[in-house]
N, CA and C atoms as an extended XYZ file, in Angstrom:
450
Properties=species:S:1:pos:R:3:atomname:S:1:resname:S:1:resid:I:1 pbc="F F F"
N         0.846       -1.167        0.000 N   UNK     1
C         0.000        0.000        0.000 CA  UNK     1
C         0.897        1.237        0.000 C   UNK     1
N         0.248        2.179       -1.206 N   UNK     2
C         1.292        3.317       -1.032 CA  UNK     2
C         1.428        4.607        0.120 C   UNK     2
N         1.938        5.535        0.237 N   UNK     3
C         1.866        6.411        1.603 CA  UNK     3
C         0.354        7.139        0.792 C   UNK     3
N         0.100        7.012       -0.193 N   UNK     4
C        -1.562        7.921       -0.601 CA  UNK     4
C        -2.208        6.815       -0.356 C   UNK     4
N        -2.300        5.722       -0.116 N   UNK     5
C        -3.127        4.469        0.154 CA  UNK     5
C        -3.383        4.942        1.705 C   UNK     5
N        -2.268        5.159        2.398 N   UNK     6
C        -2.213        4.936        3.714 CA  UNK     6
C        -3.083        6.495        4.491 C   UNK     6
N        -2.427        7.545        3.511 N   UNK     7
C        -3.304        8.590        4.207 CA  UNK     7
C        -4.934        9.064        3.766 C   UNK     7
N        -5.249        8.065        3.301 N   UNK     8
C        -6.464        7.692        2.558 CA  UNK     8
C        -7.329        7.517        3.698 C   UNK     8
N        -6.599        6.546        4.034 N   UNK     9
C        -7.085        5.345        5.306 CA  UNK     9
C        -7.018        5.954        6.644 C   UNK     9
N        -6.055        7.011        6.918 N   UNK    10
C        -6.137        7.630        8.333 CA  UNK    10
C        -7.236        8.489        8.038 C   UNK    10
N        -7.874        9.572        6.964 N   UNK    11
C        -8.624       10.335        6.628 CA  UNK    11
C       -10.072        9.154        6.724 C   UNK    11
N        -9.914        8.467        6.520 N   UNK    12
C       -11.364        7.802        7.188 CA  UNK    12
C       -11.458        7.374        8.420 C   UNK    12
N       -10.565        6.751        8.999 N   UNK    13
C       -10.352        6.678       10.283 CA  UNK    13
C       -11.156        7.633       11.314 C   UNK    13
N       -10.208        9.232       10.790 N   UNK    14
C       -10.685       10.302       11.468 CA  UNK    14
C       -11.889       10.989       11.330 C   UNK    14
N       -12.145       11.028        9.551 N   UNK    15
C       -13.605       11.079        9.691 CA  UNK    15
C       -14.614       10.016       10.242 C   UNK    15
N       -14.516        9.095       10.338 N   UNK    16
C       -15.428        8.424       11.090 CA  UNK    16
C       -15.554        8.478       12.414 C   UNK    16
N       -17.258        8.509       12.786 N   UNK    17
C       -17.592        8.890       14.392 CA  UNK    17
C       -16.510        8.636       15.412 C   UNK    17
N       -16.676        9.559       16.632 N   UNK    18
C       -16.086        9.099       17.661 CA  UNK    18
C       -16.049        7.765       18.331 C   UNK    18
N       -17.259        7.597       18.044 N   UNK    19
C       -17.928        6.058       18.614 CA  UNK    19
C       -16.647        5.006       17.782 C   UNK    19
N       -16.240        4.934       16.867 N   UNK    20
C       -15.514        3.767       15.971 CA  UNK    20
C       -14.007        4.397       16.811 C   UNK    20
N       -13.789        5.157       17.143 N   UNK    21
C       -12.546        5.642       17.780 CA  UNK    21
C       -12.469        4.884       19.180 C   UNK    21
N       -13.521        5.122       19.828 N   UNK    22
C       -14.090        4.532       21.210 CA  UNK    22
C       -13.906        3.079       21.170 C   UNK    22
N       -14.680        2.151       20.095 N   UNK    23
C       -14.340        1.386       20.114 CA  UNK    23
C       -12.979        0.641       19.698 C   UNK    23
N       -12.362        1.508       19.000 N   UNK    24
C       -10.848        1.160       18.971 CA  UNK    24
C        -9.952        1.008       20.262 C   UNK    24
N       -10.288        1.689       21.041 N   UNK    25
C        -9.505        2.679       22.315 CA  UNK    25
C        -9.608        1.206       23.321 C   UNK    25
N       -11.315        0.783       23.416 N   UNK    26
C       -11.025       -0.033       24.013 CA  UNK    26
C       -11.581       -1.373       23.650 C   UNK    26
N       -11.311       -2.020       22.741 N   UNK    27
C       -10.575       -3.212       22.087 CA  UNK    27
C        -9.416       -3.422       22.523 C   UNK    27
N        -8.199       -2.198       22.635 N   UNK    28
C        -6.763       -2.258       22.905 CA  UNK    28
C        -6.932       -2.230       24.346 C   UNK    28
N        -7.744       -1.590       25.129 N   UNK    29
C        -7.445       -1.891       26.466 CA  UNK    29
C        -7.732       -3.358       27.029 C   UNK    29
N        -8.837       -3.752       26.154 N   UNK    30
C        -9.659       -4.933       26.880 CA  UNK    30
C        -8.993       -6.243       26.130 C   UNK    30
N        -7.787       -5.947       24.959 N   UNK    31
C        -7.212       -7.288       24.438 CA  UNK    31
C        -5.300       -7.157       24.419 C   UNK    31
N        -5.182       -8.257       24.800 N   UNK    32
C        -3.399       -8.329       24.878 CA  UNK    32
C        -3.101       -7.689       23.583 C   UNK    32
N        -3.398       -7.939       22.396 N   UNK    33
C        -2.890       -7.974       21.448 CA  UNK    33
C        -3.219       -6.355       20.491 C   UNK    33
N        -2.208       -6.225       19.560 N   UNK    34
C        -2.514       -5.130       19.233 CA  UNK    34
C        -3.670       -4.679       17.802 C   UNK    34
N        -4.248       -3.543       18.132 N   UNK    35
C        -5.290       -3.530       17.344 CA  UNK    35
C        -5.341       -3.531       15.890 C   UNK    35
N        -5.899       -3.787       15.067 N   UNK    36
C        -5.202       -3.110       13.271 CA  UNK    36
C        -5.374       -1.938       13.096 C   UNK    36
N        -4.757       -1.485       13.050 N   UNK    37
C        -4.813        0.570       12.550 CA  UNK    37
C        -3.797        0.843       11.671 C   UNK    37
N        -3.987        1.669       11.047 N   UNK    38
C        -3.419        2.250        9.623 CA  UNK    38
C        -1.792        2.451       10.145 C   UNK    38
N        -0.581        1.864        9.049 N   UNK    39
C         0.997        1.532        9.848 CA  UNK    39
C         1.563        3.537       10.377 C   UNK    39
N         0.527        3.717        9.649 N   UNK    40
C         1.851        5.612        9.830 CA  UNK    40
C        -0.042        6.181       10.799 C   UNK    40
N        -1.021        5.229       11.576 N   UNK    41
C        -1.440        6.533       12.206 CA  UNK    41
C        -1.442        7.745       13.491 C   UNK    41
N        -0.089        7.554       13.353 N   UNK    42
C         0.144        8.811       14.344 CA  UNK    42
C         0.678        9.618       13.098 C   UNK    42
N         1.744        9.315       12.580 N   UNK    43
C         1.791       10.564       11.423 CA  UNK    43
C         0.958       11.072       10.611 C   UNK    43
N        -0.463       10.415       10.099 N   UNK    44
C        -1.280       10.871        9.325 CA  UNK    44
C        -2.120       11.258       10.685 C   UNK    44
N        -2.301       11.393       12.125 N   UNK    45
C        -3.192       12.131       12.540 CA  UNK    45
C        -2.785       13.334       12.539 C   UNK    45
N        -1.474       13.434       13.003 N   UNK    46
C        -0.488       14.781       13.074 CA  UNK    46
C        -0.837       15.779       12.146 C   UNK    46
N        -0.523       15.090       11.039 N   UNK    47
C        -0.354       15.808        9.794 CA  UNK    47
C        -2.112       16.546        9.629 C   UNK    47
N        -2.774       15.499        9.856 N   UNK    48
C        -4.423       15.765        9.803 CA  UNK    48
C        -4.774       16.859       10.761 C   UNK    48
N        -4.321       16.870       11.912 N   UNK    49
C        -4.489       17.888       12.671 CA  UNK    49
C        -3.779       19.004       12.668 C   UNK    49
N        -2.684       19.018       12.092 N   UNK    50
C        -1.756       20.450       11.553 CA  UNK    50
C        -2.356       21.014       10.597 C   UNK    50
N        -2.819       20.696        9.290 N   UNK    51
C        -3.462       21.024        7.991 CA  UNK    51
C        -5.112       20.822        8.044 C   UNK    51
N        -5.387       19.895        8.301 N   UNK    52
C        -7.000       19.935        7.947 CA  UNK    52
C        -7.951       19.999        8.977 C   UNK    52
N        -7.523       20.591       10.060 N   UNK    53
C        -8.891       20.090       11.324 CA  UNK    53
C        -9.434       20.778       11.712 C   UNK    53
N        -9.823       21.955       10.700 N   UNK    54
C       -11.050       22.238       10.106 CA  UNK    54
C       -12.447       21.153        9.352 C   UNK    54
N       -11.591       20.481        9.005 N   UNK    55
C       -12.170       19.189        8.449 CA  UNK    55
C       -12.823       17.976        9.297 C   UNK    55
N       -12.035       18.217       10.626 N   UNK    56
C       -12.658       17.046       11.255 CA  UNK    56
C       -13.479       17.349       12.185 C   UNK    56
N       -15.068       16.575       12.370 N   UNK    57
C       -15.860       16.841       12.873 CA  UNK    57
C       -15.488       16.578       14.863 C   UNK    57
N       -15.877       17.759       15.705 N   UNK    58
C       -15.024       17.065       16.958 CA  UNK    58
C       -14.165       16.827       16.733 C   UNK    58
N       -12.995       17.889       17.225 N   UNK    59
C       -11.310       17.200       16.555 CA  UNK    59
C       -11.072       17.794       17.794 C   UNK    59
N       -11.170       17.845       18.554 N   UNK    60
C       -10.996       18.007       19.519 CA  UNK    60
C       -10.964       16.311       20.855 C   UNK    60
N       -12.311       15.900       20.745 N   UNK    61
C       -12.276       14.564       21.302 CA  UNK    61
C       -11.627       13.392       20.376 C   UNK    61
N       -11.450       13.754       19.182 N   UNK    62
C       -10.697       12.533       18.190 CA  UNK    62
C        -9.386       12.965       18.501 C   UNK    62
N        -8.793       13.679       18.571 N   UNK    63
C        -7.368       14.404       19.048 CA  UNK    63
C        -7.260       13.695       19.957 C   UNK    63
N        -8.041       13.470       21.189 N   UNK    64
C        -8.004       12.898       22.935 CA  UNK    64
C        -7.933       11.348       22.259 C   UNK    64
N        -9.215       10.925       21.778 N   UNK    65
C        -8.933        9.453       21.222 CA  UNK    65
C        -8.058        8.570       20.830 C   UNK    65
N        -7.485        9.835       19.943 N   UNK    66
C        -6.285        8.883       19.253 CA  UNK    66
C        -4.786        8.967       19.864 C   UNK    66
N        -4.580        9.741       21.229 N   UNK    67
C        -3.825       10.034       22.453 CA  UNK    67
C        -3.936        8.765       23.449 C   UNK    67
N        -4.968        8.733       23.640 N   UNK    68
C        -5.450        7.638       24.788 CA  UNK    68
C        -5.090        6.128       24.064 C   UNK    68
N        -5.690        6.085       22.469 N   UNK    69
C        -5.060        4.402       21.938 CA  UNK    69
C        -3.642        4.582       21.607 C   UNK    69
N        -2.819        5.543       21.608 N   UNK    70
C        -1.093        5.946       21.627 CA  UNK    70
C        -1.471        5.438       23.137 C   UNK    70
N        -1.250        6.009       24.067 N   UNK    71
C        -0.496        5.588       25.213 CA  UNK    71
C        -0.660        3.936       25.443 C   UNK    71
N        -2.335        4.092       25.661 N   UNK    72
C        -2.541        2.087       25.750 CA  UNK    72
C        -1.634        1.398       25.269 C   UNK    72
N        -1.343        1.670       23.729 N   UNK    73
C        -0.774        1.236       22.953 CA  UNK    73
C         1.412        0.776       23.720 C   UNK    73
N         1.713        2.142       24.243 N   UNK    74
C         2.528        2.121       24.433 CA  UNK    74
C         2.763        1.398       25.376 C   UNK    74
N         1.532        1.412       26.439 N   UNK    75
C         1.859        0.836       27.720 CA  UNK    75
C         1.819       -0.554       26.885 C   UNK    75
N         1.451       -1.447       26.811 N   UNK    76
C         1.290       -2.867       25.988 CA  UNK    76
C         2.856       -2.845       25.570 C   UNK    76
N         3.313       -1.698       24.779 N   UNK    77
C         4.796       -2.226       24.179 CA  UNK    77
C         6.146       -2.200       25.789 C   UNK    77
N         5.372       -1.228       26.378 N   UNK    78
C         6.195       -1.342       28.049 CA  UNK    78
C         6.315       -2.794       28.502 C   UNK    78
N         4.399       -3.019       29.158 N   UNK    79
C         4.735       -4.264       29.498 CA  UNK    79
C         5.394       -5.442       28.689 C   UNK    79
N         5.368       -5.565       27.457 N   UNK    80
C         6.132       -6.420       26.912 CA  UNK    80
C         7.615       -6.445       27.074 C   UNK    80
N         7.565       -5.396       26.831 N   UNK    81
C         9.667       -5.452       26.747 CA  UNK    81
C        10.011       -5.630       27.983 C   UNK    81
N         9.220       -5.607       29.235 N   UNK    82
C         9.411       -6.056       30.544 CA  UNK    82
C         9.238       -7.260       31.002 C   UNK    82
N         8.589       -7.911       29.986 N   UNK    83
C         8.073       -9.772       30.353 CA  UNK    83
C         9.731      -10.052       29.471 C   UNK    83
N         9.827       -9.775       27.949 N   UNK    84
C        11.072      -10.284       27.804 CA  UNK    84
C        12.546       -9.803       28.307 C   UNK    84
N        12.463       -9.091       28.881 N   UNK    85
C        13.614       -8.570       29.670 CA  UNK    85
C        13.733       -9.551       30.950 C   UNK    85
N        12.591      -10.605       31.441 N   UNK    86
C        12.744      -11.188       32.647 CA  UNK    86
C        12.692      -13.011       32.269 C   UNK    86
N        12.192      -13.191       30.967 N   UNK    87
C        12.323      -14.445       30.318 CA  UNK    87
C        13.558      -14.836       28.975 C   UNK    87
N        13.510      -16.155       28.802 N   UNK    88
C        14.626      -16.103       28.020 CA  UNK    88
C        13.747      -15.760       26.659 C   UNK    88
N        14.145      -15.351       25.673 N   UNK    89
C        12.852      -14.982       24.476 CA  UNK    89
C        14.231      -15.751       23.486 C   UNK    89
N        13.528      -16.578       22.502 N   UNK    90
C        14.192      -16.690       21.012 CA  UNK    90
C        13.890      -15.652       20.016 C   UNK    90
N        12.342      -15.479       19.853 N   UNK    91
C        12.062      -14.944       19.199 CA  UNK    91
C        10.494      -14.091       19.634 C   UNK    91
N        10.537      -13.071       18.676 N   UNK    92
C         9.217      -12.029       19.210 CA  UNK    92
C         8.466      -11.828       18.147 C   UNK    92
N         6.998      -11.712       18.037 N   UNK    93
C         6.178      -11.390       16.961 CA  UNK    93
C         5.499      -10.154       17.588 C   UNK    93
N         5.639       -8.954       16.814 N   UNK    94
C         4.381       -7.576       17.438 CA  UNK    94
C         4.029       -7.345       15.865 C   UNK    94
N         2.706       -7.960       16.134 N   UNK    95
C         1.680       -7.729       15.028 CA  UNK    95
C         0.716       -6.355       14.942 C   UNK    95
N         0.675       -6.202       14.391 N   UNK    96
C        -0.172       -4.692       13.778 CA  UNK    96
C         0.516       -3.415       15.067 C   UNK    96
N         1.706       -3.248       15.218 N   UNK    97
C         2.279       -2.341       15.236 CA  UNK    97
C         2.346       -1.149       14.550 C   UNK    97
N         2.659        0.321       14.611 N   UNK    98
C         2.371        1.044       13.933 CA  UNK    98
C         4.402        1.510       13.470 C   UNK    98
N         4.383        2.323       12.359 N   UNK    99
C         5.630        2.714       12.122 CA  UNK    99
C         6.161        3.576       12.944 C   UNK    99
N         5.674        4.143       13.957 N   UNK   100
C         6.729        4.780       14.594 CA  UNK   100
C         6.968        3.925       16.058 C   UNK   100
N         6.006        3.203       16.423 N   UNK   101
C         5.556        1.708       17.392 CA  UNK   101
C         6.995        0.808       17.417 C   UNK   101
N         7.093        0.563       16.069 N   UNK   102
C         8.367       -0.168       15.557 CA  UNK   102
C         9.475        0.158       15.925 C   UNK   102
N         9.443        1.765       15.463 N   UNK   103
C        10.882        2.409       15.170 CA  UNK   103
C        11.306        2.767       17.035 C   UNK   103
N        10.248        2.449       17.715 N   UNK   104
C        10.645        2.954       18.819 CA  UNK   104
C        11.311        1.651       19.873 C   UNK   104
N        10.512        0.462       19.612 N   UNK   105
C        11.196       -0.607       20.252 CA  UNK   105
C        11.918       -1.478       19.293 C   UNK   105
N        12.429       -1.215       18.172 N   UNK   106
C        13.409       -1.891       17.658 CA  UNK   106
C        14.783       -1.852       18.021 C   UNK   106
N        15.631       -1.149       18.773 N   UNK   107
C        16.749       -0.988       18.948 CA  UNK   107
C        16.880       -1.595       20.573 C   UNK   107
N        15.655       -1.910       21.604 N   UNK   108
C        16.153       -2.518       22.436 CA  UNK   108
C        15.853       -4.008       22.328 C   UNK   108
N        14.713       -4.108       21.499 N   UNK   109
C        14.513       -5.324       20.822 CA  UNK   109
C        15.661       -6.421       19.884 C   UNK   109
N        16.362       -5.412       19.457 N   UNK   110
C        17.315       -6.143       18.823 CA  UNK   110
C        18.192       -6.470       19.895 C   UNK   110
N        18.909       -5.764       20.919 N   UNK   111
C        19.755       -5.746       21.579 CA  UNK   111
C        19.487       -6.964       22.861 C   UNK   111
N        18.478       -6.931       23.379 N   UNK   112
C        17.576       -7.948       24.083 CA  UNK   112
C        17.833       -9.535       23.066 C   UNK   112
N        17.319       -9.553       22.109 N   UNK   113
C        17.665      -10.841       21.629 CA  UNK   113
C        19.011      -11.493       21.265 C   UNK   113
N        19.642      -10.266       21.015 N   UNK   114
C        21.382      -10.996       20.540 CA  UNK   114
C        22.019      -11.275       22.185 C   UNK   114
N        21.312      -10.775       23.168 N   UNK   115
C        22.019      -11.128       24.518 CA  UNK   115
C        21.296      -12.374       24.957 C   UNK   115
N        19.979      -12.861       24.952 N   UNK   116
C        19.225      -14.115       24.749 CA  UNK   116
C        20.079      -14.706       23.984 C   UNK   116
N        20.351      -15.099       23.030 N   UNK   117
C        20.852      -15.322       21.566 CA  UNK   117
C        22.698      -15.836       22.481 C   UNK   117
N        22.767      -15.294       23.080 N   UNK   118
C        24.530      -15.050       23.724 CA  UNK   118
C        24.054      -16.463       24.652 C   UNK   118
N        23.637      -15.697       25.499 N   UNK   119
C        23.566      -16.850       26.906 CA  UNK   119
C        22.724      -18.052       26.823 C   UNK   119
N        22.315      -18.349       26.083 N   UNK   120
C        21.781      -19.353       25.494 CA  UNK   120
C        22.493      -20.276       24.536 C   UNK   120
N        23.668      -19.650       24.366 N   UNK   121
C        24.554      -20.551       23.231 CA  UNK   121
C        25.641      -20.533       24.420 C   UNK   121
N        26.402      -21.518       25.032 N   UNK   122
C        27.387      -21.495       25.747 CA  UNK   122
C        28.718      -21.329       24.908 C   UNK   122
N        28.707      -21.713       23.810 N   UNK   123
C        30.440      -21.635       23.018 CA  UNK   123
C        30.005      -20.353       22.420 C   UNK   123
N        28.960      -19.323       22.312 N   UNK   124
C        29.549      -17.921       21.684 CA  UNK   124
C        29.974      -17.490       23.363 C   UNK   124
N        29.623      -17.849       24.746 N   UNK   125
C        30.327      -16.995       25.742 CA  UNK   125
C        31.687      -17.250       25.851 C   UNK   125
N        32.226      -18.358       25.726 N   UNK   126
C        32.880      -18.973       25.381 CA  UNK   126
C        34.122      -19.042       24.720 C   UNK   126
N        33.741      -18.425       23.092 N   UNK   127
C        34.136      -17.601       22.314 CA  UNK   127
C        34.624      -16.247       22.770 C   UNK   127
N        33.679      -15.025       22.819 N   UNK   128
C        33.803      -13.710       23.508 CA  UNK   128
C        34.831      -13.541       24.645 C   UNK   128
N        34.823      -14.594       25.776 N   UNK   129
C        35.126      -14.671       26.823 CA  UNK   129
C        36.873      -14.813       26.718 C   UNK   129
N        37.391      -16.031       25.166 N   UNK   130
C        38.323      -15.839       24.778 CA  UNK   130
C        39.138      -15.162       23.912 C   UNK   130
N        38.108      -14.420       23.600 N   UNK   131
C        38.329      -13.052       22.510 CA  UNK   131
C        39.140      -12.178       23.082 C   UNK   131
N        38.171      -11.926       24.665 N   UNK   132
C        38.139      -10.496       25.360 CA  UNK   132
C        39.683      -10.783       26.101 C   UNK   132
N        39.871      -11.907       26.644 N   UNK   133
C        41.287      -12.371       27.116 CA  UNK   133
C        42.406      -12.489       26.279 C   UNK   133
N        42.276      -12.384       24.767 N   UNK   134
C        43.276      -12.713       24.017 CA  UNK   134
C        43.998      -11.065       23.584 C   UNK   134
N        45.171      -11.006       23.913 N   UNK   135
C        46.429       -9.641       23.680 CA  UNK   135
C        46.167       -9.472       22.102 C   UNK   135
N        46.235       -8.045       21.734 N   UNK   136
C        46.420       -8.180       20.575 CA  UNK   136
C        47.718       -8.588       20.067 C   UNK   136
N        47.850       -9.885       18.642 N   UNK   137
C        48.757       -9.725       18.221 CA  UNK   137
C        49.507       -9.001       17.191 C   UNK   137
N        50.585       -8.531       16.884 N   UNK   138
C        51.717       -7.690       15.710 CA  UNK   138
C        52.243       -9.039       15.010 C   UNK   138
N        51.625       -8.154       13.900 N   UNK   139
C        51.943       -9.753       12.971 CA  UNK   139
C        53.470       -9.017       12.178 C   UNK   139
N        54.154       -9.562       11.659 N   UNK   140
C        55.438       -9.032       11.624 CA  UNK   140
C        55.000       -9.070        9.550 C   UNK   140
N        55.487       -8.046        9.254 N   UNK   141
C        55.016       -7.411        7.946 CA  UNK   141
C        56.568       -7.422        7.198 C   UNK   141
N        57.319       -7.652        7.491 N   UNK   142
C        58.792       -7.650        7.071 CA  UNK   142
C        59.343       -6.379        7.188 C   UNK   142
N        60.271       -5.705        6.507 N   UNK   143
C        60.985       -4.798        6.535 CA  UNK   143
C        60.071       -3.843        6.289 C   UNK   143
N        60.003       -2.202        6.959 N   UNK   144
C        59.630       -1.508        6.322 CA  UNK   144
C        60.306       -0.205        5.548 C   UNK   144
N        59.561       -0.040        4.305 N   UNK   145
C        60.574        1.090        3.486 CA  UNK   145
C        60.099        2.446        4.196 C   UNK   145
N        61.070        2.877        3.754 N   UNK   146
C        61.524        4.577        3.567 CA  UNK   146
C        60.820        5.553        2.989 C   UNK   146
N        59.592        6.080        3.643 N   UNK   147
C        59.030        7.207        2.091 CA  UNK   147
C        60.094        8.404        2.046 C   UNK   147
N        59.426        8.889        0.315 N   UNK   148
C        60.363        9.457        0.186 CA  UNK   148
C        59.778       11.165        0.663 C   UNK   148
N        60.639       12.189        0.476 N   UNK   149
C        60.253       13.365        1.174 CA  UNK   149
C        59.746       13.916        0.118 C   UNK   149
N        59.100       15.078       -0.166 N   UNK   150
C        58.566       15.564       -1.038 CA  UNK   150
C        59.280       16.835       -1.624 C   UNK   150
């Protein structure tokens, strides 16, 4: 879907009643899992509310709406990264995440699994452990020449 596909889709979103907002809001409170919503809609509300909200009917309580399924939202990505921060995790699935959702727990997400990923393999500690103990060596390059001066 293209980014005009996508801000297509937040523009209905927002035009549609509060009530379909409401029930978005709490679907996400009342289910583990995350809701389907358009991948960029915090950037297409932004943008919707910088430029057009004149356009939106009550943009004022859809403004609050779509604040309240951001935080839920966030809290859900909290408690998660706090269950795998206390279990061993191989691997993680976060389904219908949004693009900035992503961009925000991907970097401890990655970092979290390659340390799972570590202590879970005993010969990469193993490895590392004899890495970190090993001197660097000078490998002997033979003679060296003379530059010349300029």
């Amino acid at each position: 879907m293209n980014l005009h596909m996508h801000f297509i889709t937040g523009l209905d979103m927002l035009y549609q009643s509060t009530k379909k907002l409401t029930q978005v809001l709490e679907a996400e409170r009342d289910s583990e899992k995350f809701q389907p919503l358009p991948f960029h809609y915090v950037e297409i509300s932004r943008l919707l509310f910088d430029y057009a909200r004149e356009d939106i009917q009550d943009v004022y309580m859809v403004r609050s709406l779509i604040e309240d399924i951001k935080d839920v939202r966030f809290h859900k990505i909290g408690t998660g990264l706090e269950i795998i921060s206390r279990e061993r995790t191989y691997a993680l699935r976060l389904k219908n995440l949004s693009a900035m959702e992503a961009n925000i727990v991907r970097p401890f997400v990655t970092r979290a699994l390659e340390t799972f990923y570590k202590l879970s393999s005993p010969e990469m500690i193993q490895e590392s452990d004899h890495l970190s103990n090993r001197q660097p060596q000078v490998t002997n390059r033979g003679p060296r020449r003379q530059l010349k001066d300029r």
